[in-house]
N, C-alpha and C positions, 0 to 999 in steps of 0.2 A: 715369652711373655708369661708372665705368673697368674694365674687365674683366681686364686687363692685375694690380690693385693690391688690386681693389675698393675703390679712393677714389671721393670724390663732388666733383664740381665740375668733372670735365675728363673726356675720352672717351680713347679706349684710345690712339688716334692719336698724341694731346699729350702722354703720361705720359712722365715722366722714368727711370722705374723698371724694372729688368729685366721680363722678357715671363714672365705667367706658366705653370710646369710643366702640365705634360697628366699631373696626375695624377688619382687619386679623385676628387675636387672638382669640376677643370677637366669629368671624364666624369660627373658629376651635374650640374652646370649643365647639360650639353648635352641629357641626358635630358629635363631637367626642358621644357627650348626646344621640346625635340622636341613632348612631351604637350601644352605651350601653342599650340604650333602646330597640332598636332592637332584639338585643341579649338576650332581656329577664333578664336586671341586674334590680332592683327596684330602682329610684332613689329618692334622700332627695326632700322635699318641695321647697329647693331655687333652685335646678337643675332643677325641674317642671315648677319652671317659666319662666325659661330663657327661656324653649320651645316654653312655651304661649306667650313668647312677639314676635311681628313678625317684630319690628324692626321699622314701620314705622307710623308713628301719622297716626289716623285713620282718619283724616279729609283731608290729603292730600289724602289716599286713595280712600276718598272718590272722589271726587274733579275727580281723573283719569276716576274713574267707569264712571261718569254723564259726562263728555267730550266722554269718547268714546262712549258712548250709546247716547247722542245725536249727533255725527260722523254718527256713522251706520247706524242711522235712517234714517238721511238725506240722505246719500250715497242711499238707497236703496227704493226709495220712487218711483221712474221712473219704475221698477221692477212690482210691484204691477199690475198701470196702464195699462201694455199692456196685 
């Protein structure tokens, strides 16, 4: 099953068809992975990935981390001193 389409016959890799949206949906399948995994079901190599993707470019992630850590720093420099 193509996760990309939800067609049958080809995996997400081979699909001709736009990738699909991380919306509603896309974050209910992932729940849903989550609780089968949970539960101890073994799942396929394309349901593994969907796990490992966390949804968000890693450069924006990044980007958050180095704002709020240089945030805090600042905030907390006065602290030190006394």
């Amino acid at each position: 099953m193509c996760y990309n389409c939800k067609g049958e016959g080809h995996m997400s890799k081979q699909c001709t068809k736009p990738r699909r949206k991380r919306d509603a949906e896309w974050f209910k399948d992932k729940v849903l992975l989550v609780q089968a995994q949970a539960n101890g079901q073994v799942l396929q190599e394309e349901e593994l990935k969907i796990l490992a993707d966390p949804g968000t470019p890693e450069s924006s992630s990044n980007q958050i981390v180095i704002t709020n850590n240089a945030a805090y720093q600042a905030d907390d420099l006065d602290a030190y001193d006394s």
